[in-house]
Wavefront OBJ file of the C-alpha trace (Angstrom):
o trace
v 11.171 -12.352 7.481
v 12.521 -10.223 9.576
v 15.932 -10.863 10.471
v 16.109 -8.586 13.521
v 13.740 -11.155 15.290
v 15.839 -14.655 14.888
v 16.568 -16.058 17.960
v 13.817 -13.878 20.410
v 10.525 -14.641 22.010
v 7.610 -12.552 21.999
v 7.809 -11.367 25.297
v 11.545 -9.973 24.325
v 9.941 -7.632 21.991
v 8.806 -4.153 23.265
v 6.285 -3.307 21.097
v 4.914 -6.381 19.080
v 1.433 -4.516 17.748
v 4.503 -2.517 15.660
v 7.311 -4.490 14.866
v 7.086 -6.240 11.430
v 7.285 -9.946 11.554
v 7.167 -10.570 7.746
v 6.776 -8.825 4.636
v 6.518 -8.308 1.093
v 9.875 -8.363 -0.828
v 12.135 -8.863 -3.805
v 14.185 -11.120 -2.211
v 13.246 -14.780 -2.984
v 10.608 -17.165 -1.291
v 13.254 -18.178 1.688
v 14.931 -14.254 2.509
v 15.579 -12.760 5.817
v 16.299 -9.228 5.930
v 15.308 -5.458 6.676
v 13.779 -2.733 4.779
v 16.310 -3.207 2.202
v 14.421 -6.045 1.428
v 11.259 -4.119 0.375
v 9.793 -4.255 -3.107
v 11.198 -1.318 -4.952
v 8.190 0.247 -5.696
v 4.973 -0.588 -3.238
v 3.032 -3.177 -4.883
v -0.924 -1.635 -3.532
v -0.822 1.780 -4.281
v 1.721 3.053 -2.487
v 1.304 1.005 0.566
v 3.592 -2.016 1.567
v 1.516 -5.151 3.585
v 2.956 -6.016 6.695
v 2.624 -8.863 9.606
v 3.369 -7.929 12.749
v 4.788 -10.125 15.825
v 1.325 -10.115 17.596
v -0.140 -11.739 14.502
v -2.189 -8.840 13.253
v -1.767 -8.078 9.212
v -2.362 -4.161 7.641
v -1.275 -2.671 4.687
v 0.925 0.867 5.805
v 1.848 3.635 3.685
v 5.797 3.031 3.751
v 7.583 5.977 6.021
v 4.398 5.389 8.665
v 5.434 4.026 11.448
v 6.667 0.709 11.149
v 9.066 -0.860 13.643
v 12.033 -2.871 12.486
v 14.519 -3.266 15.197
v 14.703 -4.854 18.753
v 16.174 -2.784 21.515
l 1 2 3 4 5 6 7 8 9 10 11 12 13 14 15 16 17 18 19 20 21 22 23 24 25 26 27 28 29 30 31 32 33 34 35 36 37 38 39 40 41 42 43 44 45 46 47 48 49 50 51 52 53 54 55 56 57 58 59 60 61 62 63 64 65 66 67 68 69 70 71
């Protein structure tokens, strides 16, 4: 999950349709983290699979785009 989220409410995030909710990662079944957390290498051919705070899901080459952080 994304650790830059704990603690906020949807309508305290600027751009939900872009901000990654949870993701893919090395880090165990219970981490909370960043991009640091990110599988090594993507896992679907070059692209990482994201869920974002409004509840949609997509699979994003990494480097496109992705928001991580709460102003």
């Amino acid at each position: 999950m994304n650790r830059a989220l704990q603690g906020r409410r949807i309508d305290e995030v600027p751009a939900p349709e872009d901000t990654v909710l949870i993701f893919e990662s090395d880090g165990g079944w219970n981490a909370a983290g960043g991009e640091e957390l990110l599988p090594r290498v993507p896992r679907h051919y070059g692209f990482d699979v994201y869920g974002f705070v409004n509840g949609r899901v997509s699979m994003v080459r990494r480097g496109d785009g992705v928001r991580w952080e709460v102003e």
